[in-house]
ChimeraX commands (.cxc) that place a marker at each C-alpha (Angstrom):
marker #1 position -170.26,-34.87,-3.48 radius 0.5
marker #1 position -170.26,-33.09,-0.48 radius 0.5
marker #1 position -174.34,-33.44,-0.20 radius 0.5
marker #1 position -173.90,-37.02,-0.63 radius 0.5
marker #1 position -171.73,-37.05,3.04 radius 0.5
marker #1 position -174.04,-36.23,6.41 radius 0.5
marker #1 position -172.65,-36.43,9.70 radius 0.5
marker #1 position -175.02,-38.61,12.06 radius 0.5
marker #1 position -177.10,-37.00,14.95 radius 0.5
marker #1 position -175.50,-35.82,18.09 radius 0.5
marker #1 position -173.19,-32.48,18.90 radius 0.5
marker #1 position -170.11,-34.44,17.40 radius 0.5
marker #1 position -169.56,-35.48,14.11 radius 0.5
marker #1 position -165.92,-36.33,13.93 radius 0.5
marker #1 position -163.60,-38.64,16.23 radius 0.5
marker #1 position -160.50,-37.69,17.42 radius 0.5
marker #1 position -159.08,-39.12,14.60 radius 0.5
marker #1 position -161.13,-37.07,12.17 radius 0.5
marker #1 position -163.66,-40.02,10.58 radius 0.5
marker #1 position -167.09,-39.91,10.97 radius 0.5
marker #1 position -168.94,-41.78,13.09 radius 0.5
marker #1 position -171.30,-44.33,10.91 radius 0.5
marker #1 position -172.61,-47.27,10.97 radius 0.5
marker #1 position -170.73,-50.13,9.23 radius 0.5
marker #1 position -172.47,-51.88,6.46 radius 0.5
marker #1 position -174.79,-53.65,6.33 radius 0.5
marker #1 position -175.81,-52.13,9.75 radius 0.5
marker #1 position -176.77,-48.82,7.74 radius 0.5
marker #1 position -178.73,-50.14,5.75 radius 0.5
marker #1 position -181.63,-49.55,8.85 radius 0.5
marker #1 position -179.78,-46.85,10.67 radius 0.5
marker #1 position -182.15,-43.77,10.17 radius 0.5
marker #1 position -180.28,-40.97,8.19 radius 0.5
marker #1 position -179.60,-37.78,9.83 radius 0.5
marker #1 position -180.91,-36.22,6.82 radius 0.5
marker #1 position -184.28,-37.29,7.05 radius 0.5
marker #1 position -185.27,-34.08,9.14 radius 0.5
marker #1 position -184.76,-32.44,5.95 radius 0.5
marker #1 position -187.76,-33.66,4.59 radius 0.5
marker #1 position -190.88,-31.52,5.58 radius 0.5
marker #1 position -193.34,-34.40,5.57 radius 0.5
marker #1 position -193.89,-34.27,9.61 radius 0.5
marker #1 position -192.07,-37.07,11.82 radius 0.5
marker #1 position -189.95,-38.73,9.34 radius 0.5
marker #1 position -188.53,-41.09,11.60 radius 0.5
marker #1 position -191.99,-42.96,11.48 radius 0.5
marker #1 position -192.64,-42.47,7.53 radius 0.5
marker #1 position -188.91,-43.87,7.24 radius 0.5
marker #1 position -189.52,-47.34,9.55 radius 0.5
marker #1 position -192.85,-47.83,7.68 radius 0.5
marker #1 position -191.32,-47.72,4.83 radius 0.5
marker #1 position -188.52,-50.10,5.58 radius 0.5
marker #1 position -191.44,-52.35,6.99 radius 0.5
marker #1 position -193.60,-51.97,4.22 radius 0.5
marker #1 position -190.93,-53.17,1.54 radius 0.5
marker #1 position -189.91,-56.31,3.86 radius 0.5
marker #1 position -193.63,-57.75,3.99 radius 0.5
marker #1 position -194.26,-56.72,0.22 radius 0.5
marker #1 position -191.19,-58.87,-0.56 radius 0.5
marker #1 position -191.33,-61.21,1.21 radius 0.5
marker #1 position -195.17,-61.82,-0.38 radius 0.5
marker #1 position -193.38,-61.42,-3.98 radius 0.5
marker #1 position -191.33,-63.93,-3.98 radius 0.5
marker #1 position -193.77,-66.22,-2.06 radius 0.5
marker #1 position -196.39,-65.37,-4.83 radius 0.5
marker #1 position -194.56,-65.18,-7.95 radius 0.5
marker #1 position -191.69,-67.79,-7.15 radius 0.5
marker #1 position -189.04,-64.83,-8.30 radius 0.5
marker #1 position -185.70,-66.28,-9.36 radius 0.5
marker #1 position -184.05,-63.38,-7.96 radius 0.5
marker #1 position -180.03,-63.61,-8.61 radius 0.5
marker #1 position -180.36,-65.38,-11.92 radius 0.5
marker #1 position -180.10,-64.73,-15.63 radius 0.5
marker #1 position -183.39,-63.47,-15.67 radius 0.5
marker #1 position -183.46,-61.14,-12.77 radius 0.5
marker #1 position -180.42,-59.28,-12.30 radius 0.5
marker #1 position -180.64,-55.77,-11.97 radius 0.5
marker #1 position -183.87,-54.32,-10.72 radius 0.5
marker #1 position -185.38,-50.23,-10.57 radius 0.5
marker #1 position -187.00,-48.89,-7.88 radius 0.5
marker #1 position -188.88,-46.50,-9.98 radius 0.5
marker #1 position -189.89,-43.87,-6.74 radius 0.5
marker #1 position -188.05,-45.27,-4.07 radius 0.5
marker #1 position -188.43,-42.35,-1.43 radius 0.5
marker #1 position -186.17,-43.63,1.49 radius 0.5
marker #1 position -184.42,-46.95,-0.09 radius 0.5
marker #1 position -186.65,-49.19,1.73 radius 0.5
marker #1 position -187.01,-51.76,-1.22 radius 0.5
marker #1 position -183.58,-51.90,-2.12 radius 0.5
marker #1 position -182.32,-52.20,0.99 radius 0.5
marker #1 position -185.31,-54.92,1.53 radius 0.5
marker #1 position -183.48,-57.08,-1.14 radius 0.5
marker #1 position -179.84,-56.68,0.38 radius 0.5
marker #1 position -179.64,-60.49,0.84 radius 0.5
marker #1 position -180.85,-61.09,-2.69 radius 0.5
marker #1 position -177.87,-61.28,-5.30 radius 0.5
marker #1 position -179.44,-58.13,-7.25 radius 0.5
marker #1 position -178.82,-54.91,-8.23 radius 0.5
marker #1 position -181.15,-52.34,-7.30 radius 0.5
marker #1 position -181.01,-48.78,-8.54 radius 0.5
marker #1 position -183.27,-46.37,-6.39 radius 0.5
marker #1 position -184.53,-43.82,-8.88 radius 0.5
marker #1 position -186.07,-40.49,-7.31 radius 0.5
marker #1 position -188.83,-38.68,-9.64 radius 0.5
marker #1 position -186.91,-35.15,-9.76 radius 0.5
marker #1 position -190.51,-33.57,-9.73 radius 0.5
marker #1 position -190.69,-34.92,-6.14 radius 0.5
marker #1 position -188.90,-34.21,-2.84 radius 0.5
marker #1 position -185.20,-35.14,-3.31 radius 0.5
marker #1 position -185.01,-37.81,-0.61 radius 0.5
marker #1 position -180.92,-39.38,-2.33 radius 0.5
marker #1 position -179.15,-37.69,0.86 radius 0.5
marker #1 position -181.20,-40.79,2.94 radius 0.5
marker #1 position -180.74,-43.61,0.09 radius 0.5
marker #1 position -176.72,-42.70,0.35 radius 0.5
marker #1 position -176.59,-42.55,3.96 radius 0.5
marker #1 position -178.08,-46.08,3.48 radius 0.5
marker #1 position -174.91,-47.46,1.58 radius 0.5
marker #1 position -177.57,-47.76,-1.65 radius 0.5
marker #1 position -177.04,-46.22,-4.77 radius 0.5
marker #1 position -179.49,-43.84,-6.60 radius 0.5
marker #1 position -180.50,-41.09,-9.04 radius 0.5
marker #1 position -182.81,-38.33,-9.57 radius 0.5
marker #1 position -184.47,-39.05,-12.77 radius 0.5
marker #1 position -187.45,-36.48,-14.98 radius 0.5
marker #1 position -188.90,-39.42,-17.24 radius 0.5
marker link #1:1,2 radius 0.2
marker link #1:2,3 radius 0.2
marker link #1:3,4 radius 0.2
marker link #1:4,5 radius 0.2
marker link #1:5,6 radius 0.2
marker link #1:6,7 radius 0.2
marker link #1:7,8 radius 0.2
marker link #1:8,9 radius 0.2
marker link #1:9,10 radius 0.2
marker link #1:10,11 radius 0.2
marker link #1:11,12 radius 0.2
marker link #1:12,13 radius 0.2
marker link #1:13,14 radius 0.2
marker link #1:14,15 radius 0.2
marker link #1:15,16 radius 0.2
marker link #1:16,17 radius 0.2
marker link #1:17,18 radius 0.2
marker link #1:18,19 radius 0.2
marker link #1:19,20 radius 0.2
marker link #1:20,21 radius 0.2
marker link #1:21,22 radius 0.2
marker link #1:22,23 radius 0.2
marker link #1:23,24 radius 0.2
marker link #1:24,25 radius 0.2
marker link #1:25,26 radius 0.2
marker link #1:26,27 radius 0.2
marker link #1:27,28 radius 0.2
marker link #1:28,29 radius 0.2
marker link #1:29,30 radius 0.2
marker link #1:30,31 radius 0.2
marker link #1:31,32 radius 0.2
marker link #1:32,33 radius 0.2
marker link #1:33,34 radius 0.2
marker link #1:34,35 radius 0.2
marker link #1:35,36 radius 0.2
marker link #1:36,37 radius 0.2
marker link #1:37,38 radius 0.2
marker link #1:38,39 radius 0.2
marker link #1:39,40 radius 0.2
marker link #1:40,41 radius 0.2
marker link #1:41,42 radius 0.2
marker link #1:42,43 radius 0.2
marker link #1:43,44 radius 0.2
marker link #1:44,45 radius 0.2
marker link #1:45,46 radius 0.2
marker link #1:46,47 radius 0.2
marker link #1:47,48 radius 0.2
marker link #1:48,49 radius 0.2
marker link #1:49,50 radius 0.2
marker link #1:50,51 radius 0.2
marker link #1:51,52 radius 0.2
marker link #1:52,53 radius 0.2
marker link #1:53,54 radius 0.2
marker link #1:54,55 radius 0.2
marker link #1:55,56 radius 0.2
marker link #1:56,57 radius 0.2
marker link #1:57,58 radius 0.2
marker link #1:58,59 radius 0.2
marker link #1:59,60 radius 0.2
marker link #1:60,61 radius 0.2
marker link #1:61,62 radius 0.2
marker link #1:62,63 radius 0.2
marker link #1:63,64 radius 0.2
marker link #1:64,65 radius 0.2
marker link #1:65,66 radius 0.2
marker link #1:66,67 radius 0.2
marker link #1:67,68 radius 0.2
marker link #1:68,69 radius 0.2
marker link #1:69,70 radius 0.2
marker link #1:70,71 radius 0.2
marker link #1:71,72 radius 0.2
marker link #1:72,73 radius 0.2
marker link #1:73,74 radius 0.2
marker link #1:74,75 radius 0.2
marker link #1:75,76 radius 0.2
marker link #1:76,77 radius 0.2
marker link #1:77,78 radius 0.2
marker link #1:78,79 radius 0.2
marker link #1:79,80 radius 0.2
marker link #1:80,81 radius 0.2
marker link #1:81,82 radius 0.2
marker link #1:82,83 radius 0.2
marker link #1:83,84 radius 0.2
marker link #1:84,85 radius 0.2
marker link #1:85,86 radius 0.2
marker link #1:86,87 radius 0.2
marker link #1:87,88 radius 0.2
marker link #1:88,89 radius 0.2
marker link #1:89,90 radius 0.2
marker link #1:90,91 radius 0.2
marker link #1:91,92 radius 0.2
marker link #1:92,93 radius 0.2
marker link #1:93,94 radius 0.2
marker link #1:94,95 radius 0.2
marker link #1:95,96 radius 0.2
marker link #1:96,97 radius 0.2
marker link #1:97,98 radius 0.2
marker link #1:98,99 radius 0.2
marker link #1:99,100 radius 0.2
marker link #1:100,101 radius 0.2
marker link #1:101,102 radius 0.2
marker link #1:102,103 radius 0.2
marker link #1:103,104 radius 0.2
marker link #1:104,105 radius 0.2
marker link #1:105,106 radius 0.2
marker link #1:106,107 radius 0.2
marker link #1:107,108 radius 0.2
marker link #1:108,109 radius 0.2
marker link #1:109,110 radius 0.2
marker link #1:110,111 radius 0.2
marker link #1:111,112 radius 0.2
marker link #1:112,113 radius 0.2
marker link #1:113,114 radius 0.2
marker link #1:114,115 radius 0.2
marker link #1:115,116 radius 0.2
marker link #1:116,117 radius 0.2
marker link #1:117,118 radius 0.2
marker link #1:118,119 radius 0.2
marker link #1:119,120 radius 0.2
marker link #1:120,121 radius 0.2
marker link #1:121,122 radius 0.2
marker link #1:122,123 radius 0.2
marker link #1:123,124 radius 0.2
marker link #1:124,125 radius 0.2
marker link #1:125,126 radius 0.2
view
């Protein structure tokens, strides 16, 4: 569990009451993870808001489109099948889903981010 924790940018990490200083939900849910300049893929910080924008306009086109019933009996729970940073699940936060973030284990292990998000996730070798 410990990986699952990250302290957020700056010299500090703790109060003076010992908690760390994060972002309440659903606020995290778009607060860029500390963790993401873990990731050697060169400025993260810009692959991580495309992302995030990416998911919102593909969305937003989906349910336009398709006329999802998002919430219902017939879509409850939803994968994200290679979500990299979370952007798609956390894209659907006001949607009354479930969204599982599944990382490809072949790939670069980018959970650290998805659980600074608040979102849940696993690495997965299908």
């Amino acid at each position: 569990m410990k990986t699952c924790v990250s302290h957020p940018p700056g010299s500090s990490t703790k109060t003076k009451t010992g908690k760390l200083i994060i972002p309440n939900w659903p606020k995290r849910l778009n607060y860029p993870s500390s963790r993401l300049s873990v990731i050697p893929h060169g400025d993260t910080s810009v692959l991580y808001e495309a992302d995030k924008h990416r998911w919102e306009r593909r969305l937003r086109y989906y349910k336009k489109s398709l006329g999802l019933m998002l919430g219902t009996s017939r879509i409850r729970n939803v994968m994200d099948m290679n979500a990299m940073f979370g952007g798609f699940g956390a894209s659907m936060n006001d949607d009354p889903v479930w969204v599982m973030n599944v990382i490809p284990a072949f790939g670069q292990n980018t959970l650290p981010v998805i659980y600074d998000r608040g979102l849940i996730g696993v690495n997965h070798d299908w």
